[in-house]
N, CA, C and O atoms as CSV, one atom per row, in Angstrom:
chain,resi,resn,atom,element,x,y,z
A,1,UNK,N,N,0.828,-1.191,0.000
A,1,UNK,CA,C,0.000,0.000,0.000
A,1,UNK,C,C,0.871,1.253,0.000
A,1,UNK,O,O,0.347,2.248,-0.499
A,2,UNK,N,N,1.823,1.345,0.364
A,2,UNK,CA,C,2.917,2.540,0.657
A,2,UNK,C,C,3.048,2.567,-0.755
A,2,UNK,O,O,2.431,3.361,-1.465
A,3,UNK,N,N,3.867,1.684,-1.186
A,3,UNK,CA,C,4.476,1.715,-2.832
A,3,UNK,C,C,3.348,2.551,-3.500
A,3,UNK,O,O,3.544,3.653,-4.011
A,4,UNK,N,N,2.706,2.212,-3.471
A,4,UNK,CA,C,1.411,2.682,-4.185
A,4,UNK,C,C,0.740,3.875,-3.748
A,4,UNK,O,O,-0.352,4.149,-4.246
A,5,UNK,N,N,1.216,4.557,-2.947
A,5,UNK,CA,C,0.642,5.717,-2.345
A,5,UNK,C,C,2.012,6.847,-3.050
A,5,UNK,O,O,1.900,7.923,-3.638
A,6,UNK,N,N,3.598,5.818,-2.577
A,6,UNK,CA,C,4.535,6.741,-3.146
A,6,UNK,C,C,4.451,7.342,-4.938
A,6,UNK,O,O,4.698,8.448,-5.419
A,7,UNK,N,N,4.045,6.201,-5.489
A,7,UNK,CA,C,3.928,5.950,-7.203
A,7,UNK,C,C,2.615,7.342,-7.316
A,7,UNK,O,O,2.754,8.362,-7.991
A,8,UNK,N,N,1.427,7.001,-6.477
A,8,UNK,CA,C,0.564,8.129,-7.064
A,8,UNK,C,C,0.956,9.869,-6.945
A,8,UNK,O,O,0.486,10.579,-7.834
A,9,UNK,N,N,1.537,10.323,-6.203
A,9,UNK,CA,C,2.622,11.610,-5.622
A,9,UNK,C,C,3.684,12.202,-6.471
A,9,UNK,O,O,4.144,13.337,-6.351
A,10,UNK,N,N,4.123,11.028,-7.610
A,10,UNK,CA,C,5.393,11.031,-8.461
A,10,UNK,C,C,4.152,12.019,-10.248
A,10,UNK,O,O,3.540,11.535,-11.200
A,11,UNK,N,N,4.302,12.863,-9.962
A,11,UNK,CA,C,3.784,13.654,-11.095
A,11,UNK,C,C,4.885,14.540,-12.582
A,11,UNK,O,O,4.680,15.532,-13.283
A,12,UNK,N,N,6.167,13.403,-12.480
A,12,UNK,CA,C,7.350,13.920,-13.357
A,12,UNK,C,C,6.516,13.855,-14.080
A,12,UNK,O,O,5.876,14.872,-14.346
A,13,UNK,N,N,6.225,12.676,-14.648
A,13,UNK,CA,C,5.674,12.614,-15.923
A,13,UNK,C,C,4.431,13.605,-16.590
A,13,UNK,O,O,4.366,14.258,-17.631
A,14,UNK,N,N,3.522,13.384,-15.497
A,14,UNK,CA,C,2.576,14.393,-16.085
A,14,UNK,C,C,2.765,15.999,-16.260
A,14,UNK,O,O,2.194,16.779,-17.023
A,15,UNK,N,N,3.856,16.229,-15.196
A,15,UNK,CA,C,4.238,17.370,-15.994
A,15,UNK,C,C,5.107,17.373,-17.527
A,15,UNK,O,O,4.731,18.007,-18.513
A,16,UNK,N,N,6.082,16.694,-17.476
A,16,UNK,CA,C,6.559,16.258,-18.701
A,16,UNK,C,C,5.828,16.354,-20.001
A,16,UNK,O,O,6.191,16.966,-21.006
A,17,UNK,N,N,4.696,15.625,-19.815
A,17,UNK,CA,C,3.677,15.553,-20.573
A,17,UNK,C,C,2.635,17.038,-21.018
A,17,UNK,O,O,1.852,17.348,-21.916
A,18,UNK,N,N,2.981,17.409,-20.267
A,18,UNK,CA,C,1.842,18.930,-20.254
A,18,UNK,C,C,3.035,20.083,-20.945
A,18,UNK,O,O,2.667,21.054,-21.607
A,19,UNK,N,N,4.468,19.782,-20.663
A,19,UNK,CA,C,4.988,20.652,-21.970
A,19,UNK,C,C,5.136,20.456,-23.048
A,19,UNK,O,O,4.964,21.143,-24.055
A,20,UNK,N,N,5.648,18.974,-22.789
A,20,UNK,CA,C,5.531,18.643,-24.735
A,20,UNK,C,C,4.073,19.195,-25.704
A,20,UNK,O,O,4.080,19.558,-26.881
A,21,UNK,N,N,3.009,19.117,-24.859
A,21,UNK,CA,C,1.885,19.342,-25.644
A,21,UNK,C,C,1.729,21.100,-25.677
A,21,UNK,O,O,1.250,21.595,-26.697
A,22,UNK,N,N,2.201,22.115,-24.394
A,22,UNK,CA,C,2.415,23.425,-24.762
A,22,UNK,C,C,3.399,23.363,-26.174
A,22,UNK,O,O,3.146,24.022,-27.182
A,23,UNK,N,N,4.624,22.395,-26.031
A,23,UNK,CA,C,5.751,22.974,-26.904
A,23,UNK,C,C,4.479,22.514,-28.166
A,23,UNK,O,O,3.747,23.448,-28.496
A,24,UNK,N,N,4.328,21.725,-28.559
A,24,UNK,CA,C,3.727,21.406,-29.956
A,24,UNK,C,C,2.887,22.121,-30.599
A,24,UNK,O,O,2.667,22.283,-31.799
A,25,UNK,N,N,2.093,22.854,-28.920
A,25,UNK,CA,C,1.201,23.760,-29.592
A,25,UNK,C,C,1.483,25.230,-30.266
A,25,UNK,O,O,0.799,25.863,-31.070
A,26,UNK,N,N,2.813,25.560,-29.611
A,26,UNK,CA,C,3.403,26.654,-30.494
A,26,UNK,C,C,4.386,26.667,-31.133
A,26,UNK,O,O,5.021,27.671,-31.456
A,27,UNK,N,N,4.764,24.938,-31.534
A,27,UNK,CA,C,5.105,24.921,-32.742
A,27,UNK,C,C,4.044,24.856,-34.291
A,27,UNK,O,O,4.248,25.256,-35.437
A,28,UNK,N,N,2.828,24.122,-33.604
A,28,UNK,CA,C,1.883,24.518,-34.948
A,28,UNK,C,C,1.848,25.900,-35.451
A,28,UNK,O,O,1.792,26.252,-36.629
A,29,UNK,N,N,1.888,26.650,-34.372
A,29,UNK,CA,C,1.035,28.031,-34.303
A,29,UNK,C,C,2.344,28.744,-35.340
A,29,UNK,O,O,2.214,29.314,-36.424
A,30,UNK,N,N,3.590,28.468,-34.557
A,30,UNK,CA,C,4.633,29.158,-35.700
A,30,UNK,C,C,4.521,28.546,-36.692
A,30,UNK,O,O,4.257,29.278,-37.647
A,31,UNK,N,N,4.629,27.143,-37.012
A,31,UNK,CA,C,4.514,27.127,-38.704
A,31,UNK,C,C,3.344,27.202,-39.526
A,31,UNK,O,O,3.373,26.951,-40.731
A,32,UNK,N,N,2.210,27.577,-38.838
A,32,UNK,CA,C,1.170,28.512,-39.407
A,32,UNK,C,C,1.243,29.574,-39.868
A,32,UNK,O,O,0.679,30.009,-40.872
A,33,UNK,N,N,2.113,30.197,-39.001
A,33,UNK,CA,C,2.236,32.028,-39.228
A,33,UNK,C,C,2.985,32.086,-40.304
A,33,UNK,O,O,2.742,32.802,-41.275
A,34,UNK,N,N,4.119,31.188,-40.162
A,34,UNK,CA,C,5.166,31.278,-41.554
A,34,UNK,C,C,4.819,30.902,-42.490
A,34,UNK,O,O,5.455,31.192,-43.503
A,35,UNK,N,N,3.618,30.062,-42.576
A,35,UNK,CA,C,3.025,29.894,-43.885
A,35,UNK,C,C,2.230,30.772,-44.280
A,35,UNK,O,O,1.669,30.432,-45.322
A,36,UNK,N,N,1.883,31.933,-43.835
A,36,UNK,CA,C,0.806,32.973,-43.894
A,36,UNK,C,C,2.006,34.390,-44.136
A,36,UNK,O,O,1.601,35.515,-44.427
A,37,UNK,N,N,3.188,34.124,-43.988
A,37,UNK,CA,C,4.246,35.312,-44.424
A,37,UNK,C,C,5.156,35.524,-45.707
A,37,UNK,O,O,5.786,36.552,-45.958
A,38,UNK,N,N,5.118,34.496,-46.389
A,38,UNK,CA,C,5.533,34.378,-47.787
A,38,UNK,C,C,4.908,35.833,-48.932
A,38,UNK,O,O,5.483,36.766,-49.493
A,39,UNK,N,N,3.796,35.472,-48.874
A,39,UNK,CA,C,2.798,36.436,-49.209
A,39,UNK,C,C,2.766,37.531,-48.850
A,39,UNK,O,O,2.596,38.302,-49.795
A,40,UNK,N,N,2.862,38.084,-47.747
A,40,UNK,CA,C,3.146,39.495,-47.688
A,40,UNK,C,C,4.075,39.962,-47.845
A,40,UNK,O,O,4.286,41.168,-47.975
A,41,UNK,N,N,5.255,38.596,-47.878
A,41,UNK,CA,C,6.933,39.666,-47.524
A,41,UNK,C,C,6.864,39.749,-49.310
A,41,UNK,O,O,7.455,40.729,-49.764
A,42,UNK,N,N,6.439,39.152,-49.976
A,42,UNK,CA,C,6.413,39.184,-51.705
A,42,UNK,C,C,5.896,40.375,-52.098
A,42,UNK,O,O,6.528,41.139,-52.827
A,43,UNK,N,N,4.636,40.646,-51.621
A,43,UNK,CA,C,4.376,42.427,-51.810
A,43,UNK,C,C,4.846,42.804,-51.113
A,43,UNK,O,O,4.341,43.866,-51.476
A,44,UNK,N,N,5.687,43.198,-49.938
A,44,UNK,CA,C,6.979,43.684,-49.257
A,44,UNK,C,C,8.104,44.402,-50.815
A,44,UNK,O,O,8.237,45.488,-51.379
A,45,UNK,N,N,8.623,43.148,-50.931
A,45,UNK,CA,C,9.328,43.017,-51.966
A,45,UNK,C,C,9.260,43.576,-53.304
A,45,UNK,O,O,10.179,44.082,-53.948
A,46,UNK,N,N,7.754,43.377,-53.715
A,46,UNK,CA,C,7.044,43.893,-55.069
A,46,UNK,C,C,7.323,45.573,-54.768
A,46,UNK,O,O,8.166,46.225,-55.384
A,47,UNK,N,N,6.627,46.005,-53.925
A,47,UNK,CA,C,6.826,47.326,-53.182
A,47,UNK,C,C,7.947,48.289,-53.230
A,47,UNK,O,O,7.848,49.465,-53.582
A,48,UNK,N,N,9.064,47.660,-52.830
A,48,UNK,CA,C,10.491,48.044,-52.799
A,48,UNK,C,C,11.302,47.977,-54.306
A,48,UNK,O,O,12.046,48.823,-54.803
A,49,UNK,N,N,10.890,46.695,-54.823
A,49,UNK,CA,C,11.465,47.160,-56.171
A,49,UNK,C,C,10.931,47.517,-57.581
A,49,UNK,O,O,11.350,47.484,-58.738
A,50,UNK,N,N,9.722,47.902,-56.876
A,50,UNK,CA,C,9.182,49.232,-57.774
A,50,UNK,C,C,9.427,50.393,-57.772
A,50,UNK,O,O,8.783,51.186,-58.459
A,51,UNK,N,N,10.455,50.759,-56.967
A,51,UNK,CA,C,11.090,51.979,-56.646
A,51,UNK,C,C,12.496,51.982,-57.696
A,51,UNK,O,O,13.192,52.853,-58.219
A,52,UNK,N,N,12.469,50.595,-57.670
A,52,UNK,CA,C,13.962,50.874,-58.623
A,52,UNK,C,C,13.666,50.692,-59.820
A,52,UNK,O,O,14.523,50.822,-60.695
């Protein structure tokens, strides 16, 4: 019964677990955004060398 009282108290893992899923979630989020920046930095670009 001890063992088993010590094992339920041991929460490495679930924290462990709760960053990997923060980290993943703002890794989607960045390679969302960067897929949504191509496009503007191109009229960025269009912009600037219409000046020359």
């Amino acid at each position: 019964m001890k063992k088993r009282f010590l094992f339920s108290k041991n929460e490495d893992g679930a924290t462990a677990i709760e960053y990997a899923f923060i980290a993943s979630i703002v890794g989607v989020g960045i390679i969302s955004g960067l897929q949504l920046l191509p496009p503007a930095l191109n009229a960025v670009f269009a912009e600037v060398a219409s000046y020359f």
